[in-house]
Backbone and ligand atoms as CSV (ligand in chain L), in Angstrom:
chain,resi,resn,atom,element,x,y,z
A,1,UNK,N,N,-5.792,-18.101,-11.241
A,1,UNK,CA,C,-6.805,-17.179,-11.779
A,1,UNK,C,C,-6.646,-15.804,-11.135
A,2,UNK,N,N,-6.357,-14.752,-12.214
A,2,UNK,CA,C,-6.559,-13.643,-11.297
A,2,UNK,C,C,-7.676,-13.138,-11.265
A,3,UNK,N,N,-7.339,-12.371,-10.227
A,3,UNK,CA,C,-9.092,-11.833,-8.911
A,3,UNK,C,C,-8.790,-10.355,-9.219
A,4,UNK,N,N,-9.661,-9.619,-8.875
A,4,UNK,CA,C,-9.966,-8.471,-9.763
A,4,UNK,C,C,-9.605,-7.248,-8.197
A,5,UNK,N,N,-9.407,-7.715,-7.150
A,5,UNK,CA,C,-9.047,-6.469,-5.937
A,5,UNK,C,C,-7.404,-6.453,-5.404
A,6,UNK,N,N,-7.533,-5.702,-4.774
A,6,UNK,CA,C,-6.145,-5.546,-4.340
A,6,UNK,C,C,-5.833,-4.548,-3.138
A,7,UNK,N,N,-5.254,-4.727,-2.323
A,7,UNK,CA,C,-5.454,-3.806,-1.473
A,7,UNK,C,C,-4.133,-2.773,-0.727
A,8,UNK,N,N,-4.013,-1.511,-1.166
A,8,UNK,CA,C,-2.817,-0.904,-0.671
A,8,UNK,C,C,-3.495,0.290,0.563
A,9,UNK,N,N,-1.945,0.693,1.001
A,9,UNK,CA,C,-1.561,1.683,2.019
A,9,UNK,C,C,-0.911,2.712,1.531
A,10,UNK,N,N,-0.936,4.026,1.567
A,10,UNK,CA,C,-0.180,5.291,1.250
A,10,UNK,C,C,0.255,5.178,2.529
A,11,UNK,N,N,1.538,5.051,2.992
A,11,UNK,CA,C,2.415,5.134,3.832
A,11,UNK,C,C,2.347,6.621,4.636
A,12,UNK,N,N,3.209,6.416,5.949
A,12,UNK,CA,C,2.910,7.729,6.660
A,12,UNK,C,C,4.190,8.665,5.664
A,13,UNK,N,N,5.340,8.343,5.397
A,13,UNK,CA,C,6.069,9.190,4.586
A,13,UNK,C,C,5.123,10.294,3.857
A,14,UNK,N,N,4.689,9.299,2.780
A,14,UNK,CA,C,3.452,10.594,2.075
A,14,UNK,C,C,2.174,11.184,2.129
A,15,UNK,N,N,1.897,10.529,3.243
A,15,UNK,CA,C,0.496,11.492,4.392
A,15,UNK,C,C,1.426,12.451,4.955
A,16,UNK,N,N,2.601,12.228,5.408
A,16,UNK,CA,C,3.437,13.618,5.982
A,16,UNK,C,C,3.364,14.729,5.229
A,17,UNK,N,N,3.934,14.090,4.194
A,17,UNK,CA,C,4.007,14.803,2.951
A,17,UNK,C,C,2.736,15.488,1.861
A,18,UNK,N,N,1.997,15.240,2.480
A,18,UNK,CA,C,0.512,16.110,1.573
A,18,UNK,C,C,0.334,15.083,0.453
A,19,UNK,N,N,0.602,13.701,0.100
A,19,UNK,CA,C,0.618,13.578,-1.370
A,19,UNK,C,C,-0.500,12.914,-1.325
A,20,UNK,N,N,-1.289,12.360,0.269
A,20,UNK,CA,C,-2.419,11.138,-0.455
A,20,UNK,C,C,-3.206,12.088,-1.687
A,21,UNK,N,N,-3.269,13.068,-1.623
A,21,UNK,CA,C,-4.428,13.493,-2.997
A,21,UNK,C,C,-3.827,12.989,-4.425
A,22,UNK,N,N,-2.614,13.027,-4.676
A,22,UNK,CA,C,-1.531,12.935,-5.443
A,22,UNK,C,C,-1.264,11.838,-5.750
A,23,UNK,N,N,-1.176,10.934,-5.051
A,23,UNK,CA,C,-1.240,9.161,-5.055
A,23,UNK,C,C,-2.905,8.532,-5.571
A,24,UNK,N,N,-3.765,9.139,-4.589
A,24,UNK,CA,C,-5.075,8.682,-5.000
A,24,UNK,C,C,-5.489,9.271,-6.159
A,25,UNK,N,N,-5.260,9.870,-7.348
A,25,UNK,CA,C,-5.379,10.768,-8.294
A,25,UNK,C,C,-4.391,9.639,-9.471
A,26,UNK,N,N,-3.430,9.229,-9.447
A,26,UNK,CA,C,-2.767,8.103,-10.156
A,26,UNK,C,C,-3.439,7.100,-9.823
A,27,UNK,N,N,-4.254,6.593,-8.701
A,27,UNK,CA,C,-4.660,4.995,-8.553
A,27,UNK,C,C,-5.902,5.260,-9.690
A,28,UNK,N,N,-6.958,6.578,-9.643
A,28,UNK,CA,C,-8.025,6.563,-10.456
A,28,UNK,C,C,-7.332,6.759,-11.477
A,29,UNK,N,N,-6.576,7.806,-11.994
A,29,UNK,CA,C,-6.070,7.422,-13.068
A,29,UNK,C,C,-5.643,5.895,-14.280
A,30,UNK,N,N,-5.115,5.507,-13.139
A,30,UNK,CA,C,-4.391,3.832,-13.716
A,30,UNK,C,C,-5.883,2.857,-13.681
A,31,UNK,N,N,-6.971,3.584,-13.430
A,31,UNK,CA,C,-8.135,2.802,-13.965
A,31,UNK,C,C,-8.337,1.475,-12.906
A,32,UNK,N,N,-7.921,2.207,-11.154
A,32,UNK,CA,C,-9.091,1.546,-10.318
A,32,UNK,C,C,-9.615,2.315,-10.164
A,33,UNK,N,N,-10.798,1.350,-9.458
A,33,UNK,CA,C,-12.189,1.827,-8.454
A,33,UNK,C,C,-11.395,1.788,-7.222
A,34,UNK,N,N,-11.828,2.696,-6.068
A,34,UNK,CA,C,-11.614,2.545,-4.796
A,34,UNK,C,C,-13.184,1.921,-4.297
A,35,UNK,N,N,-12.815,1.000,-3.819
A,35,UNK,CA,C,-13.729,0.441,-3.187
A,35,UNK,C,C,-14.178,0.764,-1.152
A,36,UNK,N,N,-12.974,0.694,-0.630
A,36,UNK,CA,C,-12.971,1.002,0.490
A,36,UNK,C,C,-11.894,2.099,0.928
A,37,UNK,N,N,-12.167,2.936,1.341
A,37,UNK,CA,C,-11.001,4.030,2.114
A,37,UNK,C,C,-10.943,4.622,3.562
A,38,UNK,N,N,-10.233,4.565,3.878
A,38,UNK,CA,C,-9.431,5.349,5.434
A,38,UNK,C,C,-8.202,5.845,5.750
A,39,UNK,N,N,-8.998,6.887,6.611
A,39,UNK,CA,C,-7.120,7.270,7.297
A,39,UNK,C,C,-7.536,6.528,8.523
A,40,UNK,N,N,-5.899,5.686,8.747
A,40,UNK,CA,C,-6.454,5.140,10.148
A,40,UNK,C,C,-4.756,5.199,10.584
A,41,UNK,N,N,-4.467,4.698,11.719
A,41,UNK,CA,C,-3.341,4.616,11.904
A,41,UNK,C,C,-3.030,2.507,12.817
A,42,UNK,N,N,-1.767,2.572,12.335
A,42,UNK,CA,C,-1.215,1.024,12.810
A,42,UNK,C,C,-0.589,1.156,13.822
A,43,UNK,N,N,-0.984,0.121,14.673
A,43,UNK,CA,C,-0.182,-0.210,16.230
A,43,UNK,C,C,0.774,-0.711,16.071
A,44,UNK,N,N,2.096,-0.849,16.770
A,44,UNK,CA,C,2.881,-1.429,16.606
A,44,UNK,C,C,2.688,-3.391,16.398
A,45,UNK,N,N,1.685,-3.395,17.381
A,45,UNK,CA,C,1.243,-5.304,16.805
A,45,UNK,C,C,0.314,-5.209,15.320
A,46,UNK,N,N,-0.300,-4.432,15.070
A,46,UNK,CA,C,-0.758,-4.241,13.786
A,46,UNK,C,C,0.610,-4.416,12.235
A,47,UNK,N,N,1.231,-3.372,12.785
A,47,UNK,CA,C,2.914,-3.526,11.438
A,47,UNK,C,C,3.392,-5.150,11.933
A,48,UNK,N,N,4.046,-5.051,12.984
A,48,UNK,CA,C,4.604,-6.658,13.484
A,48,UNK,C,C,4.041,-8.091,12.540
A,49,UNK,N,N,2.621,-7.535,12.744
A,49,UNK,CA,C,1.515,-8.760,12.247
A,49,UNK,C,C,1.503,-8.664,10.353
A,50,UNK,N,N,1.472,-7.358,9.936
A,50,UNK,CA,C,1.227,-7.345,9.022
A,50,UNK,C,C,2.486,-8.056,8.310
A,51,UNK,N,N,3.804,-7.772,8.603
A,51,UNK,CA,C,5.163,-7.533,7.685
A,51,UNK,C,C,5.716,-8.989,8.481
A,52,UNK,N,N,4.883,-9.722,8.842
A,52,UNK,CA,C,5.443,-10.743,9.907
A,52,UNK,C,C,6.474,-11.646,8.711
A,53,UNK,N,N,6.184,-11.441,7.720
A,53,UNK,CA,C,6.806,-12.408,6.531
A,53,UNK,C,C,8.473,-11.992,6.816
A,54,UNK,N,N,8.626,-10.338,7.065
A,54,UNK,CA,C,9.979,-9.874,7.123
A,54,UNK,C,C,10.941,-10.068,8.864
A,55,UNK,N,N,9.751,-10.525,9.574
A,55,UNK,CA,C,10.160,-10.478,10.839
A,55,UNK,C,C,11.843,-10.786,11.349
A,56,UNK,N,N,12.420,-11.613,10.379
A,56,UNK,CA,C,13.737,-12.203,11.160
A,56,UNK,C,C,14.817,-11.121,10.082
A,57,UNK,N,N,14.321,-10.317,8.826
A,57,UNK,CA,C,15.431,-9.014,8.370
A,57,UNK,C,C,15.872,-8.029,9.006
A,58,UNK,N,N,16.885,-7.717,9.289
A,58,UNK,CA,C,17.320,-6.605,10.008
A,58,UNK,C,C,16.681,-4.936,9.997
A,59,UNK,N,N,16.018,-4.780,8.674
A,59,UNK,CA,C,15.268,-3.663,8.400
A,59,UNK,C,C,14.008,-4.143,9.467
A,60,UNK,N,N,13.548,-4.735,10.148
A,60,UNK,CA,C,12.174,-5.372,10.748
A,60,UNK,C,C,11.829,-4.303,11.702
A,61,UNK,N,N,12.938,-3.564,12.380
A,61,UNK,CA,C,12.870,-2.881,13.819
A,61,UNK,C,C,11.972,-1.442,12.893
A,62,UNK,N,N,12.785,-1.604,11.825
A,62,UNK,CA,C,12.689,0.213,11.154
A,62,UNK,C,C,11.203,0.098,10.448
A,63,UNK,N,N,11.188,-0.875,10.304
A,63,UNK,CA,C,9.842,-0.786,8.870
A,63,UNK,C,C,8.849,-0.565,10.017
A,64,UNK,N,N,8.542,-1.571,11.040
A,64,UNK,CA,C,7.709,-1.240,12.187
A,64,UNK,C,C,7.316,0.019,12.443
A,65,UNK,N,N,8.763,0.843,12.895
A,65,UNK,CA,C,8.829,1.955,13.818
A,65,UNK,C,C,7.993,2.964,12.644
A,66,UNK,N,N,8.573,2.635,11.023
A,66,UNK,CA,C,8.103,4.137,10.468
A,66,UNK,C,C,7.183,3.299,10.311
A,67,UNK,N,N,6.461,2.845,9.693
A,67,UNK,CA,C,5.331,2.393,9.319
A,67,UNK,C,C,3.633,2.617,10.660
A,68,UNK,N,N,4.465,3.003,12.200
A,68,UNK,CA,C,3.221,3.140,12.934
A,68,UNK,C,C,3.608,4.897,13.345
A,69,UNK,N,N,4.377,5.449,12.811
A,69,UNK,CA,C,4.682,7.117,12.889
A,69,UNK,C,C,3.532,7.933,12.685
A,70,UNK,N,N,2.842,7.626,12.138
A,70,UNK,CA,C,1.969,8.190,11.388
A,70,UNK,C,C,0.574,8.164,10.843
A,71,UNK,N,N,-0.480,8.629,10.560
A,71,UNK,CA,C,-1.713,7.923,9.881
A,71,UNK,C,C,-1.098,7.355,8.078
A,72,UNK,N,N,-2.017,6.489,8.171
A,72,UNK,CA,C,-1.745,5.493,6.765
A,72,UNK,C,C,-3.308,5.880,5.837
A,73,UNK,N,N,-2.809,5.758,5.015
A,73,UNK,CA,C,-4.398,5.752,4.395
A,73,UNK,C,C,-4.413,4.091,3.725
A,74,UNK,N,N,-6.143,3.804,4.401
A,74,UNK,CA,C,-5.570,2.184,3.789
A,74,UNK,C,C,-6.864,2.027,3.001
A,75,UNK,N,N,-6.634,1.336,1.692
A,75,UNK,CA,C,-7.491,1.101,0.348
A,75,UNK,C,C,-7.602,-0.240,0.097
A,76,UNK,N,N,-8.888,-0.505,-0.512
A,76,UNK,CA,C,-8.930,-1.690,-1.173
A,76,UNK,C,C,-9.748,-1.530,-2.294
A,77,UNK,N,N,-9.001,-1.764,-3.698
A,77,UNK,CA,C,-9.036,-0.915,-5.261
A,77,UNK,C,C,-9.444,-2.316,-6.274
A,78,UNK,N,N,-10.093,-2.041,-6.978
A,78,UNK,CA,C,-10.749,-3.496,-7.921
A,78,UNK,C,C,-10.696,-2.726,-8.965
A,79,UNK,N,N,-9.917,-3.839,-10.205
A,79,UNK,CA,C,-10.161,-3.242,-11.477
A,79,UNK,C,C,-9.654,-4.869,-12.079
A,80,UNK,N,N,-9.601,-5.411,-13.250
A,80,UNK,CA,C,-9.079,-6.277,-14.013
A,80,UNK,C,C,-7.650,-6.627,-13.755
A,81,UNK,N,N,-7.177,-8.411,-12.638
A,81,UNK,CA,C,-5.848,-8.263,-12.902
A,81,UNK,C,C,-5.358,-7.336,-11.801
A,82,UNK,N,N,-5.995,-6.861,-10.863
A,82,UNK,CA,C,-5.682,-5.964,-9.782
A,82,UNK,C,C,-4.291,-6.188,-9.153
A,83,UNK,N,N,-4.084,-7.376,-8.719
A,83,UNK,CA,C,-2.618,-7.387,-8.047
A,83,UNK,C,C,-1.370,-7.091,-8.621
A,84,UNK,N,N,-1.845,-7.864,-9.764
A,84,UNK,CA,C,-0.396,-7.087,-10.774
A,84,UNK,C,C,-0.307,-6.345,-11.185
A,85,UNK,N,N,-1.564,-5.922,-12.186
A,85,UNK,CA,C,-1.542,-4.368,-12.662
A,85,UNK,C,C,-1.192,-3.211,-11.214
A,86,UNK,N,N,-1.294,-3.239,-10.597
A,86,UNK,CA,C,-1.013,-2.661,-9.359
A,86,UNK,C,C,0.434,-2.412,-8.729
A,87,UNK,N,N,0.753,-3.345,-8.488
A,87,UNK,CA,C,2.708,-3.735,-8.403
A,87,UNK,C,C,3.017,-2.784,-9.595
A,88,UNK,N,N,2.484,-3.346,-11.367
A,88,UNK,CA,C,2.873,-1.946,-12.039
A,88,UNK,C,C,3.076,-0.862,-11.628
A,89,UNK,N,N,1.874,-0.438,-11.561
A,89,UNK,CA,C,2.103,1.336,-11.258
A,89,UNK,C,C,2.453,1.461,-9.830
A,90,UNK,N,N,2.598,0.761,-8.824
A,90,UNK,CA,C,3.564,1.760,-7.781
A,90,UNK,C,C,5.045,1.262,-8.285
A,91,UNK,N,N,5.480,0.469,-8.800
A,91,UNK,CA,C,6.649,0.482,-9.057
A,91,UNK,C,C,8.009,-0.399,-8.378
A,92,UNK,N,N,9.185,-0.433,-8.428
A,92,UNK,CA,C,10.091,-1.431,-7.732
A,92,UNK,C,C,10.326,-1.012,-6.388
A,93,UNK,N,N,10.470,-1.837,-5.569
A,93,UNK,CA,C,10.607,-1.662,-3.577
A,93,UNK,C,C,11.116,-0.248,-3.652
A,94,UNK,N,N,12.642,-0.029,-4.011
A,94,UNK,CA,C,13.449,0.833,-4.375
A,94,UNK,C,C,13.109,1.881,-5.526
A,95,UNK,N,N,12.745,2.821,-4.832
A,95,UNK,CA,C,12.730,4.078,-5.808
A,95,UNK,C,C,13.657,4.247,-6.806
A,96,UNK,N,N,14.555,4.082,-6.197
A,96,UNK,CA,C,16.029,4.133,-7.452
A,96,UNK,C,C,15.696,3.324,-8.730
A,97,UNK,N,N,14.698,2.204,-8.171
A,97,UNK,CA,C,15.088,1.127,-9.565
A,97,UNK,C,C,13.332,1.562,-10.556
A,98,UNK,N,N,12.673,2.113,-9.289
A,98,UNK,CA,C,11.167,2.348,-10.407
A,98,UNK,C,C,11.180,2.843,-11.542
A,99,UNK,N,N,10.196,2.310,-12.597
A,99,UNK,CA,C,10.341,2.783,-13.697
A,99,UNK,C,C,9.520,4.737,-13.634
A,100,UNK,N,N,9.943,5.041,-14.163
A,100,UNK,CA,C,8.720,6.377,-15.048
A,100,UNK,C,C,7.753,6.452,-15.032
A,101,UNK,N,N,6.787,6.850,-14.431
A,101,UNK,CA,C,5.392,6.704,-14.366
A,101,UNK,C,C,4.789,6.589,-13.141
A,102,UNK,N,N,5.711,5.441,-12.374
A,102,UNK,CA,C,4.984,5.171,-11.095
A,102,UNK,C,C,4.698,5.739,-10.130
A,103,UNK,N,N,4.244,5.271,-9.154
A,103,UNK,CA,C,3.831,6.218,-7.703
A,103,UNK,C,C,5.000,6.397,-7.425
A,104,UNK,N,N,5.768,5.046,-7.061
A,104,UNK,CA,C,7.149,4.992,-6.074
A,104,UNK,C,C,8.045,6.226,-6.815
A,105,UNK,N,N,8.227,5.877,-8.053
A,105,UNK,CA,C,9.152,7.220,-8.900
A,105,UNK,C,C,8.847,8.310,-8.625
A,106,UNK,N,N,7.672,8.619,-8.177
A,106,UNK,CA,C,7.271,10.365,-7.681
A,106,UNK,C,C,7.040,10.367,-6.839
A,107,UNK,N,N,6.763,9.405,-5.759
A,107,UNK,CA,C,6.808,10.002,-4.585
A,107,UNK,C,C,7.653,9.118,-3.455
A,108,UNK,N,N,8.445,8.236,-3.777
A,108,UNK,CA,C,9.247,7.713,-2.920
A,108,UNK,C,C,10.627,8.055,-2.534
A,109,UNK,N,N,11.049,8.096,-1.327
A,109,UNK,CA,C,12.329,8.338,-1.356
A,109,UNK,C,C,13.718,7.614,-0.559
A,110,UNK,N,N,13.074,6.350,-0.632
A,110,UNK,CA,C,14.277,5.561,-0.438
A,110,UNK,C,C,13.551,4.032,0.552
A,111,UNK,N,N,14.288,3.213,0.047
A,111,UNK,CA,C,13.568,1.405,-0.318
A,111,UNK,C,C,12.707,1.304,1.061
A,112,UNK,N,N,12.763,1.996,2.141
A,112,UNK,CA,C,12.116,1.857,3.440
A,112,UNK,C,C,11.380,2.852,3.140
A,113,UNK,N,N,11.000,3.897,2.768
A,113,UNK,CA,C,10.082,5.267,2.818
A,113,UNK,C,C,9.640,4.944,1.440
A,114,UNK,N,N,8.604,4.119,1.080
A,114,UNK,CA,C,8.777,3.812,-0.469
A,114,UNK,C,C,7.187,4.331,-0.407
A,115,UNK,N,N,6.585,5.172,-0.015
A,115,UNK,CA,C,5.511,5.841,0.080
A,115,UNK,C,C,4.006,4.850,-0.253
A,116,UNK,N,N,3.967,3.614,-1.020
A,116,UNK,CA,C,2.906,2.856,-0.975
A,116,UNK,C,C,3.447,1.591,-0.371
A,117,UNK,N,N,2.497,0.690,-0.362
A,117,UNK,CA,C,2.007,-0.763,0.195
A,117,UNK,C,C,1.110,-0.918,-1.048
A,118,UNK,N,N,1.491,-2.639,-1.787
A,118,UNK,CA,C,0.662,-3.010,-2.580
A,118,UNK,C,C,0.855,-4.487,-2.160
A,119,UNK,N,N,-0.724,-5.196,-2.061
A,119,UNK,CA,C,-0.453,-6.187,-2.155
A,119,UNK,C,C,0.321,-7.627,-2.955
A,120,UNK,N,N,1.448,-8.673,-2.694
A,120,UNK,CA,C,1.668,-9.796,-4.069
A,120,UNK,C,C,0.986,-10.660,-3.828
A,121,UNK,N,N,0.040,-11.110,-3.876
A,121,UNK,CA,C,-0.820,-11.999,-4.495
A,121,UNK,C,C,-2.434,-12.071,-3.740
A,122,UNK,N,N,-3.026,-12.503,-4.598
A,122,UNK,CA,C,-4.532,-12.483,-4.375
A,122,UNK,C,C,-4.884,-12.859,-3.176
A,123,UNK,N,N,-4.292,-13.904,-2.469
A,123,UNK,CA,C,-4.464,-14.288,-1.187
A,123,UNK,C,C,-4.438,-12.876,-0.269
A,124,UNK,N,N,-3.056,-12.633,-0.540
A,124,UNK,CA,C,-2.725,-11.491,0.940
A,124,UNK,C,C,-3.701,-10.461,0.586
A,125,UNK,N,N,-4.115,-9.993,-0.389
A,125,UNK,CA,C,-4.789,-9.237,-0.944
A,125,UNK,C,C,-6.571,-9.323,-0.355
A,126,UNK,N,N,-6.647,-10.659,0.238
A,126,UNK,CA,C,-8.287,-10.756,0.807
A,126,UNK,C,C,-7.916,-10.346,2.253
A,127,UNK,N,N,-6.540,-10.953,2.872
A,127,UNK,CA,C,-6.344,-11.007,3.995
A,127,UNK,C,C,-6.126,-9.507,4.843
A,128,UNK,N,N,-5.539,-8.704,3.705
A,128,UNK,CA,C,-4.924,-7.504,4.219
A,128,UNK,C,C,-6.250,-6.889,3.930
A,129,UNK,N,N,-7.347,-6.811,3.132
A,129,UNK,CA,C,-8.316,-5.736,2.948
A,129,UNK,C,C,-9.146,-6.183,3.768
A,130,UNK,N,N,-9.548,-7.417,4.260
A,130,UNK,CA,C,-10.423,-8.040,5.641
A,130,UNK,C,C,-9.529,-7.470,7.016
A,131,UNK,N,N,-8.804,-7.138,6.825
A,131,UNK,CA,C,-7.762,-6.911,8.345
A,131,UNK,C,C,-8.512,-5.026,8.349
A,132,UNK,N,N,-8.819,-5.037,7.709
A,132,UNK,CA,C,-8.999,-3.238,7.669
A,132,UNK,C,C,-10.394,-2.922,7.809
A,133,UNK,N,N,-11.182,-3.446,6.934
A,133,UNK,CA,C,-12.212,-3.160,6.675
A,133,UNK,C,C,-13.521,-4.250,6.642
A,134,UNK,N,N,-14.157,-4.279,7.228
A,134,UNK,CA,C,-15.890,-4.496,7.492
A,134,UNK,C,C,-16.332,-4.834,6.062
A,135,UNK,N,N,-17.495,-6.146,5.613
A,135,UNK,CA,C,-17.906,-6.171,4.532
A,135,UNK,C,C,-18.822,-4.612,4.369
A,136,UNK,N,N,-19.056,-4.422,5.205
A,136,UNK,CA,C,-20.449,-2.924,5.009
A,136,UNK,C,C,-19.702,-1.974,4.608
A,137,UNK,N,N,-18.310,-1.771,4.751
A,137,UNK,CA,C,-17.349,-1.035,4.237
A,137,UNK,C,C,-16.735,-1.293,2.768
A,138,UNK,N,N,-17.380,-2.098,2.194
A,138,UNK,CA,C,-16.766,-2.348,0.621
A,138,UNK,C,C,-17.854,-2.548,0.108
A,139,UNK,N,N,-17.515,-1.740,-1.378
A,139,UNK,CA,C,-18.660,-1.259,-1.887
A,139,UNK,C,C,-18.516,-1.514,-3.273
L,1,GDP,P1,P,7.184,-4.424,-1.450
L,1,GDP,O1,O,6.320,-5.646,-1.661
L,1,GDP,O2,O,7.632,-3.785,-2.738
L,1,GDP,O3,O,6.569,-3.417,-0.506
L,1,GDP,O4,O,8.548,-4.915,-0.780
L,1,GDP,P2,P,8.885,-6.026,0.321
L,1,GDP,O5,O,7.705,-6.916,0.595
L,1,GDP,O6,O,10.177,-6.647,-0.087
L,1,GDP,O7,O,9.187,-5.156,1.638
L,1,GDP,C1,C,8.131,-4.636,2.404
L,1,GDP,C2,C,8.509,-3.247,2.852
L,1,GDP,O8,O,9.620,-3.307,3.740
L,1,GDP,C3,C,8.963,-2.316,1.722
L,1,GDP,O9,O,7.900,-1.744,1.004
L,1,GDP,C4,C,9.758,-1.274,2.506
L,1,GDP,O10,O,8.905,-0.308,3.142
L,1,GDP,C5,C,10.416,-2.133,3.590
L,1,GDP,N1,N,11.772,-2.524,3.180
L,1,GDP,C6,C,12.126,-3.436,2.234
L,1,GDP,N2,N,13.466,-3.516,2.136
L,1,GDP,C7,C,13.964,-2.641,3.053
L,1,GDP,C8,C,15.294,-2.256,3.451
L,1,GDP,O11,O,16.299,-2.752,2.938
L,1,GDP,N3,N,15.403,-1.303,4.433
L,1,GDP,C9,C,14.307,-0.758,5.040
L,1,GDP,N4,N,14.494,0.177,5.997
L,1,GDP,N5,N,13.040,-1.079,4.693
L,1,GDP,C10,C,12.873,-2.012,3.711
């Protein structure tokens, strides 16, 4: 059954880059609600914990390192179908392969700097927006 939230990160790449307005402007667009928002930033046991699925890939050292560079902006977005419709519009890991339209296609620039975080499946999707945010914080 799909569940109607989902929860992403605008990466530090495109907080460097000025784009959260630019990213959050396509999520309302593509017809979510933001439910919860922050700039916060990740500890290195925070990335470790999060990406623990990738822990034994050789990219593991790098995704860490950029992924705590920086403030993140971290969301948790509800609309119909959220997890997938979502994966839609940011698009494939790899910028190269995203379609037209997506976040990743405009603002990513290469399969590690892929400027969002979207949750795959409804599960990680409770787990990762509870890791962030307070029920008094979702609205
Ligand atoms: P996603 O679900 O589309 O984010 O992709 P994955 O779950 O496969 O990978 C998680 C994240 O790890 C990606 O969003 C990238 O930031 C990073 N990543 C994946 N593959 C690579 C890679 O080959 N090199 C590097 N440096 N980072 C990668």
């Amino acid at each position: 059954m799909a569940t109607n939230r989902t929860f992403t990160m605008i990466k530090p790449d495109a907080v460097e880059k000025g784009h959260i307005g630019g990213i959050l402007n396509m999520i309302t667009e593509g017809g979510f609600k933001i439910v919860s928002l922050k700039l916060t930033q990740l500890t290195v046991a925070d990335a470790q914990k999060f990406y623990a699925v990738h822990s034994a890939r050789p990219f593991f050292g790098e995704l860490v390192e950029f992924m705590t560079r920086g403030p993140i902006v971290a969301a948790i977005l509800e609309k119909d179908n959220a997890v997938e419709d979502f994966r839609k519009l940011i698009g494939a890991t790899n910028p190269a392969e995203a379609a037209e339209g997506t976040i990743r296609k405009k603002y990513a620039t290469s399969i590690g700097e892929n400027a969002v975080h979207g949750s795959d499946s409804d599960e990680n999707a409770a787990i990762e927006g509870a890791f962030h945010f307070a029920g008094r914080d979702m609205f």
